[in-house]
C-alpha positions in Angstrom: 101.9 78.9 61.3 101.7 82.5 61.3 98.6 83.0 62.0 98.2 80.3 64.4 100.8 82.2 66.5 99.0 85.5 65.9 95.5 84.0 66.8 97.0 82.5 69.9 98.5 86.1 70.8 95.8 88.0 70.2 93.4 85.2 71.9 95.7 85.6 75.0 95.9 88.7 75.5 92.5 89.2 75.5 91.2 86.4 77.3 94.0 87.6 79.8 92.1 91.4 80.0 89.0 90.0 80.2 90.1 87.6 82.9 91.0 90.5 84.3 88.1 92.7 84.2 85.9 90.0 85.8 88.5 89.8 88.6 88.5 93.2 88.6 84.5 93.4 89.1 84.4 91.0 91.6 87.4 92.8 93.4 85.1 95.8 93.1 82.1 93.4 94.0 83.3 92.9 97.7 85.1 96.1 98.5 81.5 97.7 97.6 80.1 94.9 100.3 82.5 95.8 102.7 82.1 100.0 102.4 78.2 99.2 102.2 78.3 97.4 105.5 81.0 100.2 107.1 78.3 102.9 105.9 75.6 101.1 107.4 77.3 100.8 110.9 78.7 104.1 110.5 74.7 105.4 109.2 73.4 103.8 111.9 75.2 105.1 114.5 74.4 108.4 113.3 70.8 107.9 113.4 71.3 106.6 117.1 72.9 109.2 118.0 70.3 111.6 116.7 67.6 109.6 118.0 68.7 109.9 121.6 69.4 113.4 120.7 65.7 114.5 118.6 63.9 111.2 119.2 59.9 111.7 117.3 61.1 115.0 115.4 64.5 113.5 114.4 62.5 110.7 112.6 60.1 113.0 110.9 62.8 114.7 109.7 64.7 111.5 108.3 61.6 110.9 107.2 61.1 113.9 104.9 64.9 114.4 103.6 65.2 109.9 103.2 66.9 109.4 99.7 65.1 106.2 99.4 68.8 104.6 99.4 68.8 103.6 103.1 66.2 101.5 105.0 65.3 102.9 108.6 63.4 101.0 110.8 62.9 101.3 114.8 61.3 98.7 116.9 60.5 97.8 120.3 61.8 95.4 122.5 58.8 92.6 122.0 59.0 93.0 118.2 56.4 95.5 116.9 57.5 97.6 114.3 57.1 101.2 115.9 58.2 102.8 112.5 59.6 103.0 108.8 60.9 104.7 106.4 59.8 102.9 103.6 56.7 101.1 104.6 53.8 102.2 106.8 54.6 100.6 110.5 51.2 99.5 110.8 51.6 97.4 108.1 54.5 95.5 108.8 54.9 91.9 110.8 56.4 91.7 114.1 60.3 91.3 114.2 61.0 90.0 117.1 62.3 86.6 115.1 64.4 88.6 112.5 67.8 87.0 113.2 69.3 90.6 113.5 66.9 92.1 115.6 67.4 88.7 118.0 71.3 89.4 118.0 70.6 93.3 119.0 68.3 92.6 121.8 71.0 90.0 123.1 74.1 91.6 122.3 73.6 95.3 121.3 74.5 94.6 117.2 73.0 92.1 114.7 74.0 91.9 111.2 72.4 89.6 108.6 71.7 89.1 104.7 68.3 87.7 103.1 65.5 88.1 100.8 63.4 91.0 101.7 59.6 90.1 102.4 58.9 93.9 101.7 61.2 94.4 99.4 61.2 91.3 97.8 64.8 92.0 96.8 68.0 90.6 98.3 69.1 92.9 101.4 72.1 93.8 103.9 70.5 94.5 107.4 72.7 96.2 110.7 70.7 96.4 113.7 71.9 98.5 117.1 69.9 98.7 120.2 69.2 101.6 122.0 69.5 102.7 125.4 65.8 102.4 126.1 65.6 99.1 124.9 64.4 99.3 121.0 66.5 98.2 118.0 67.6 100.3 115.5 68.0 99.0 111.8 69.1 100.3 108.6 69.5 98.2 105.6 70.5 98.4 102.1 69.5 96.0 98.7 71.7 94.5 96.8 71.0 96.6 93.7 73.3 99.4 94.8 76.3 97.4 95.0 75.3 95.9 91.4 74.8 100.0 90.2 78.4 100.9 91.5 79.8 98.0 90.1 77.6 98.5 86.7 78.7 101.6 86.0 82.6 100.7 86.1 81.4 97.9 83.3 81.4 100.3 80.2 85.0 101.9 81.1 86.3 98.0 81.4 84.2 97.2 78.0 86.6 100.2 76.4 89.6 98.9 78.5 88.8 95.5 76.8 88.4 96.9 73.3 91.5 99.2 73.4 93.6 96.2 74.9 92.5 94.2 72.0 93.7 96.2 69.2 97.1 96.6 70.6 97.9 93.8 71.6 96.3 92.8 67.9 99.5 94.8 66.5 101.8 93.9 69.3 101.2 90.1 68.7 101.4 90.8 64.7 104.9 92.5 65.3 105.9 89.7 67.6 104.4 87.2 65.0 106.4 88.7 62.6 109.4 88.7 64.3 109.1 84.9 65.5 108.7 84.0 62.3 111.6 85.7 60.5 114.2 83.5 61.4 111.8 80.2 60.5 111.6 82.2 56.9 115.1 82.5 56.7 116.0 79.5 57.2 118.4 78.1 54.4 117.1 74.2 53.5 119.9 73.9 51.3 122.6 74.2 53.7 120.4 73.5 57.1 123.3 73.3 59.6 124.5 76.4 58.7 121.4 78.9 59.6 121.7 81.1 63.0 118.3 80.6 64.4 116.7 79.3 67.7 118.5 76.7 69.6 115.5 74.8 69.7 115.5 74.2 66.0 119.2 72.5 65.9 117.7 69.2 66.2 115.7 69.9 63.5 118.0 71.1 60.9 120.6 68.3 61.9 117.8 66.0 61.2 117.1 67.5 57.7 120.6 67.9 57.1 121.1 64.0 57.4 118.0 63.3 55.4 119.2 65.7 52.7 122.0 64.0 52.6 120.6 60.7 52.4 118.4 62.0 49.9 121.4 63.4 47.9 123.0 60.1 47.6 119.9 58.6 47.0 119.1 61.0 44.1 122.9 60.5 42.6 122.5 56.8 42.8 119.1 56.9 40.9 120.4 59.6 38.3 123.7 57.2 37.6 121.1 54.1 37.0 118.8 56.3 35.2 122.2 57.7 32.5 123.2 54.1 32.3 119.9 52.9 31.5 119.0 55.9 28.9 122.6 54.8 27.4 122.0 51.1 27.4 118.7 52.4 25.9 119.9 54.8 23.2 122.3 52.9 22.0 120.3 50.0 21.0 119.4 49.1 17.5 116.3 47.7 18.9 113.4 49.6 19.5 112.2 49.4 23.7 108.8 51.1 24.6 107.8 51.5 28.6 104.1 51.6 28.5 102.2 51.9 31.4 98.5 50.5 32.3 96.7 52.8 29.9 98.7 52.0 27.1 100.7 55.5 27.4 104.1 56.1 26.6 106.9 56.3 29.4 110.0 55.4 27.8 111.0 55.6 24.2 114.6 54.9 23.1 115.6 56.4 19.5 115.4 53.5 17.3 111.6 53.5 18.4 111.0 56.9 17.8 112.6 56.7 14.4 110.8 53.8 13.5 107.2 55.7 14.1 109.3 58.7 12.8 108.7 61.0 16.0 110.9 62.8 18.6 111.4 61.0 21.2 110.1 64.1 23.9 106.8 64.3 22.1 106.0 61.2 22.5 106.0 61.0 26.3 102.7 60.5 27.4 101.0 59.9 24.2 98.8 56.6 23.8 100.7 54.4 21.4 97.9 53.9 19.1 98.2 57.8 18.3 101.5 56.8 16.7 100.7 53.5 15.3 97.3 52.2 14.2 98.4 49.0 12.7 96.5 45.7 13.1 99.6 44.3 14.4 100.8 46.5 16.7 96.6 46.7 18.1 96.8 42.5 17.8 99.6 42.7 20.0 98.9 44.9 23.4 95.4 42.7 23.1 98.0 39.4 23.5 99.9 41.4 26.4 96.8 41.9 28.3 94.8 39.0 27.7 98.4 36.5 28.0 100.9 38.9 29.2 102.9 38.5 26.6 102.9 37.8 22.7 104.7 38.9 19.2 103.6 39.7 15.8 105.3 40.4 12.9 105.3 44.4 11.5 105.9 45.9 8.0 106.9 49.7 7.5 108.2 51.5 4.6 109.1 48.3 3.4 111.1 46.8 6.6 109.7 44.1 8.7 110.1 44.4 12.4 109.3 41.7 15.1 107.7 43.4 18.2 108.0 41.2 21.1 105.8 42.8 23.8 105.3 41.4 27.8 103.4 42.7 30.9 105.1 44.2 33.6 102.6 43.0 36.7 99.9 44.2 35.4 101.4 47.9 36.0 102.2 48.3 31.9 104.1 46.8 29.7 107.5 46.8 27.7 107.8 46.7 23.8 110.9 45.3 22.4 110.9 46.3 18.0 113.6 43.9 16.4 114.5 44.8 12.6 114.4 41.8 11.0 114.2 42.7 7.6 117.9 41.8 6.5 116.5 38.1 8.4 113.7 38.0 6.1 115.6 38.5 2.9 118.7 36.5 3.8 115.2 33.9 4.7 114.4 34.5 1.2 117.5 34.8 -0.6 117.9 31.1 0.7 114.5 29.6 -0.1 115.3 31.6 -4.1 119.2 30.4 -3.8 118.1 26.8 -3.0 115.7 26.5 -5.9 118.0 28.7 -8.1 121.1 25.7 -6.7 118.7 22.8 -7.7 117.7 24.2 -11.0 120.5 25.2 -12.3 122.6 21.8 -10.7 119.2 20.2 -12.6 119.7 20.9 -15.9 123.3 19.9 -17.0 122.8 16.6 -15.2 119.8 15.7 -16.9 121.8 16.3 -19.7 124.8 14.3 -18.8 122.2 11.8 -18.0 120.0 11.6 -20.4 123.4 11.5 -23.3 125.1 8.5 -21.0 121.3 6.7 -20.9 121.5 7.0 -25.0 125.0 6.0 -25.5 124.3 2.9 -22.5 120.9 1.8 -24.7 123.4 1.3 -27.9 121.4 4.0 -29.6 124.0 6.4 -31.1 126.1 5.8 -34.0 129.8 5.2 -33.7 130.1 8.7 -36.1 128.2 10.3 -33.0 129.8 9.0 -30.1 132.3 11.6 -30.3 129.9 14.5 -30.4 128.1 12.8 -27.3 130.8 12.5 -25.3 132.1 16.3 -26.0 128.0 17.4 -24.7 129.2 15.5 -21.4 132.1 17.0 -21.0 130.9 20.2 -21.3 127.8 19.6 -19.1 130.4 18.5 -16.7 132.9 21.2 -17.0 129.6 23.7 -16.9 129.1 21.8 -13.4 132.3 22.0 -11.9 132.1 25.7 -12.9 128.6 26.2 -11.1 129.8 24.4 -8.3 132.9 26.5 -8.0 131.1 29.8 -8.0 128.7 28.6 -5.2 131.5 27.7 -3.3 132.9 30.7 -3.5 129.9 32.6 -2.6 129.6 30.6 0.4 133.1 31.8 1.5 132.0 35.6 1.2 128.9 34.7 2.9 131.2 33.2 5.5 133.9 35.6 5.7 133.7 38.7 8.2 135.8 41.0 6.9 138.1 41.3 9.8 141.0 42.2 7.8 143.3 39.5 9.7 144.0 38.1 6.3 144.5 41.5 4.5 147.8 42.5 2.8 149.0 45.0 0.9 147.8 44.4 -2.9 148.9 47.0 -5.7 145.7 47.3 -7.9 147.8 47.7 -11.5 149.8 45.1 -11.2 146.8 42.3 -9.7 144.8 43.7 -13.3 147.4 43.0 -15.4 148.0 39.7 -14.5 144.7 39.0 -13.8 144.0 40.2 -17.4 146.5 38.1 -18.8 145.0 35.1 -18.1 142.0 36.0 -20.3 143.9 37.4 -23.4 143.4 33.2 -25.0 139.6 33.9 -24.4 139.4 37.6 -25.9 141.2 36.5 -29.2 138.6 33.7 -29.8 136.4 37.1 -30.2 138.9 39.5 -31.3 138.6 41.7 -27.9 141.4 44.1 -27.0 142.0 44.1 -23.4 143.7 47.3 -22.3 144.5 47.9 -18.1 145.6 51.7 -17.9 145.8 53.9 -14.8 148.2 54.4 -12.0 149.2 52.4 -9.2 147.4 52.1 -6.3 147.6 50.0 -3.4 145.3 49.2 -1.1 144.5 46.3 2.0 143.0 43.4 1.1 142.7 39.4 0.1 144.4 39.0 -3.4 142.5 36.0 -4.5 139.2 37.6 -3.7 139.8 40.7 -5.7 141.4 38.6 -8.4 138.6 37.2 -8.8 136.4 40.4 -8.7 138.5 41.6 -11.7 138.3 38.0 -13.2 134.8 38.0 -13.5 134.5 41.6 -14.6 136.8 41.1 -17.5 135.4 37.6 -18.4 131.9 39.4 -18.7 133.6 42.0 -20.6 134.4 39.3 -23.2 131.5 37.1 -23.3 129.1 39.8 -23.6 131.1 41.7 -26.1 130.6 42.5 -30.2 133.6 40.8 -32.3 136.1 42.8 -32.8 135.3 45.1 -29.1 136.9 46.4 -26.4 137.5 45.8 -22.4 139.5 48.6 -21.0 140.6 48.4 -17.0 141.5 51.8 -16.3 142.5 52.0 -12.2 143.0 55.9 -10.8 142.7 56.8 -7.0 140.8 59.6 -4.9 141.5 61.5 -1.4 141.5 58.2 0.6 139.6 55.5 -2.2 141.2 53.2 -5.4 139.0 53.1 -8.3 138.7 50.2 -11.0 136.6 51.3 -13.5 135.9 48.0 -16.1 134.2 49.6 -19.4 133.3 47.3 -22.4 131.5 47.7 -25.6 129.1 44.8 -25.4 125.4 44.4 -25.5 124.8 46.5 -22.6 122.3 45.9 -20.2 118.2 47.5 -20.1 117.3 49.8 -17.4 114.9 47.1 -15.9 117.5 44.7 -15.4 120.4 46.9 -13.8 118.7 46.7 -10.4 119.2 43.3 -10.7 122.1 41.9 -12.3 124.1 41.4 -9.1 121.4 38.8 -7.8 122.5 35.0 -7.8 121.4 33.1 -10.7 120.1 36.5 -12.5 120.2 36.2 -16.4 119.7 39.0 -18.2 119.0 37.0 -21.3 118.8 32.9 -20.4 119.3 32.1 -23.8 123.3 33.3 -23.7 123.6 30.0 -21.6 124.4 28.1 -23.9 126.8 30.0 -25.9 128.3 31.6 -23.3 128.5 29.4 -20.6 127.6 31.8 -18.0 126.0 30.5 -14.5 124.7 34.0 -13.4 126.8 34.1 -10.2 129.8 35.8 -11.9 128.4 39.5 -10.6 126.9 38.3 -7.3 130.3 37.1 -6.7 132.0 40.4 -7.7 129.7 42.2 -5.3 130.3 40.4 -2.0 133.8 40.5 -3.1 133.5 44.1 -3.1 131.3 44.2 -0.1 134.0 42.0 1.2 136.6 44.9 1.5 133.6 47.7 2.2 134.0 49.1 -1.3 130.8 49.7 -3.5 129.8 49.3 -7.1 128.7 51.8 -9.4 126.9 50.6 -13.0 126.8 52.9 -15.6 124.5 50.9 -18.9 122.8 51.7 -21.9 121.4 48.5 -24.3 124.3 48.4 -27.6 125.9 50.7 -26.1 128.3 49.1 -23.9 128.8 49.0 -20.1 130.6 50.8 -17.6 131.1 49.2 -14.4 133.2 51.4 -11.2 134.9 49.6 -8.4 135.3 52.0 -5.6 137.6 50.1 -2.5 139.1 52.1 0.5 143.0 52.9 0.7 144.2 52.7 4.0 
């Protein structure tokens, strides 16, 4: 803009001297027509006068002293040429039809303008007649009006040149001072800016657009904050991709998932983050189908990504963990065979003693020994089935809390103890509960049974003549039960383990202990139950330690 207003200046100003100038010549141009024809009259008149005066001598003497400027020429009444100063009389045509020398015979002055047949130049003619009867005529070409205007030509040229550069720095100063105000001009607060007049509509225009583009901008921030916390705060993973498979949008659980921040990996291609033959099977399902899923493994997790087209524009990724899914999938598939096996056994043993005794094929001395083997199995049963009921009710239960009361550890050990000191003298096994008090939130039957089954393991597993002590102490906010026996002890590879369902560390204790292998699964949802956790401390012969850790409230 600032040129374009200097250009135009500049362009005007000189255009305007030029303008000028020719004017000027032209001006020039017919003043030196009009003193041109004055001096010929006046020339003329002179010669006239001196003709009447000198007559044949006065000629030879214009003659002699003629500056070749002015044209003299003197002719008689019918025409013939009786003499000139710049061609030889003789020589010349008659000019009796010469439209001047007609308007001097018949009125006493002719004036005219043509082409020169002598001359061959355009000329001014002025023609007087005399008293005797000739006609006197000077003339003048063209060509010395052209010279006096000519030579004003290189003083305009200068003019022209001179006018030009100041009116150069005149139009830059003036450029520069239109402009300032337009460069001062505050955007930000538009309606307050002291400026021309004839930008108020302009500024009260961009003020309302601002405006609108203000609240436009707020409204897209707010959706933008609610979507990036809608976003963030998802477990699941959500990818924006667009057409060329680049990232646009990663929340955190994606970016921890391909363990990246989530600012580097804007614009990246996917496929520089994750190579996988799933994740590579799946954008070809979006783009040939528009949509499709696959199932992932990482770091020994399995994710289902769920991935649709978004028009054809991109795509969105949606990264599920599912890996708590696939082992709850496949604690069920092992818990149902582990349920059918274990329900199997005793009642192909209760079957297979009732099918004897119904054949007639046992002796009366045996009958008794039979029927104690289905008793047992049947007692083993109601057992099995007891445990899995309970484990179904952990499973179940939410931990809310809306059944918790206040339950003083000591005092639930010691009676909970006591119900086992029948089953620890059949082995000669002191049980001992030590400790403080400590009293936490929780179900009482649930952690009853957590102790139960701690101290029942305490005794089957134990050496005759061993120990179970319970010892319960407290920490800055947390109870601890810590249940320590001086049994068999359990191997290194079978500690990760023991709190599985159905998990035996030796199968061949079934049968003398009577165990079902759900008595430690059922201690840890019990504990998981009341968001404790379980520490196991266990060396084979050397006994075993186990730690209940609950939270006080």
């Amino acid at each position: 803009m600032r040129n374009r207003i200097f250009r135009g200046l500049l362009v005007l100003a000189t255009t305007a001297v030029i303008v000028a100038s020719v004017l000027i010549a032209v001006i020039m141009y017919q003043g030196s027509m009009a003193t041109m024809q004055r001096d010929l009259r006046q020339e003329a008149t002179y010669i006239k006068m001196g003709l009447e005066q000198g007559e044949t001598n006065y000629l030879q003497a214009l003659t002699a002293e003629s500056s070749k400027l002015t044209r003299v020429t003197l002719i008689a009444p019918d025409g013939k040429v009786l003499y000139d100063n710049y061609v030889a009389a003789e020589k010349m045509l008659n000019h009796k039809d010469r439209t001047e020398v007609k308007d001097a015979l018949a009125g006493g002055v002719g004036l005219s303008e043509r082409m020169s047949d002598t001359l061959s130049e355009k000329t001014f003619y002025y023609a007087m007649r005399l008293e005797n009867g000739e006609v006197l005529r000077v003339a003048r070409t063209e060509e010395s009006v052209f010279a006096t205007v000519a030579g004003s030509i290189p003083y305009m040229v200068g003019v022209v040149v001179l006018v030009a550069l100041v009116a150069s720095v005149l139009a830059r100063r003036i450029t520069d001072k239109m402009v300032l105000p337009l460069d001062q001009v505050d955007l930000e607060h538009p309606l307050e800016n002291d400026t021309y007049d004839e930008l108020a509509p302009f500024l009260t225009r961009i003020a309302q657009q601002q405006k609108q583009v203000s609240e436009g901008l707020k409204q897209l921030r707010q959706k933008q904050n609610e979507l990036a916390a809608i976003t963030q705060n998802m477990n699941e993973g959500l990818l924006l991709l667009n057409d060329r498979q680049h990232i646009l949008s990663i929340n955190d659980s994606a970016a921890k998932l391909f363990s990246i921040q989530s600012e580097a990996a804007l614009g990246k291609n996917i496929l520089t983050l994750e190579r996988g033959k799933e994740v590579q099977e799946l954008l070809q399902k979006v783009a040939d189908s528009g949509s499709g899923e696959s199932l992932y493994q990482k770091d020994g997790r399995y994710y289902q990504l769920c991935g649709s087209s978004v028009g054809g524009r991109g795509s969105v990724l949606l990264i599920f963990d599912v890996t708590e899914k696939m082992a709850a999938e496949t604690l069920r598939r092992e818990f149902s065979a582990n349920v059918s096996h274990e329900l199997k056994t005793p009642l192909q043993s209760i079957l297979g003693y009732a099918e004897i005794m119904k054949n007639g094929l046992v002796q009366e001395a045996d009958k008794q020994r039979f029927l104690e083997k289905i008793y047992n199995e049947a007692g083993h049963l109601i057992i099995l089935i007891d445990n899995i009921m309970k484990l179904s009710r952990l499973d179940e239960a939410t931990g809310s809390g809306s059944n918790f009361e206040p339950v003083e550890l000591k005092k639930l050990a010691e009676a909970t103890a006591a119900r086992l000191v029948s089953q620890a003298e059949k082995k000669s096994v002191t049980i001992t509960v030590s400790g403080c008090e400590a009293e936490i939130e929780g179900v009482p039957s649930v952690l009853s049974e957590v102790i139960y089954n701690l101290v029942d393991n305490g005794i089957k597993y134990n050496r005759e003549g061993g120990r179970v002590e319970v010892v319960v102490s407290v920490s800055p906010g947390e109870a601890v039960l810590t249940f320590k026996d001086t049994g068999c002890g359990i191997s290194a590879a079978d500690r990760e383990r023991v709190f599985e369902r159905f998990y035996r560390v030796d199968k061949s204790h079934f049968k003398e202990t009577g165990g079902t292998g759900l008595g430690l699964s059922i201690v840890k949802h019990g504990v998981l139950f009341h968001k404790g956790r379980i520490e196991l401390e266990s060396e084979l012969e050397q006994g075993t330690t186990i730690r209940i850790i609950l939270p006080r409230k």
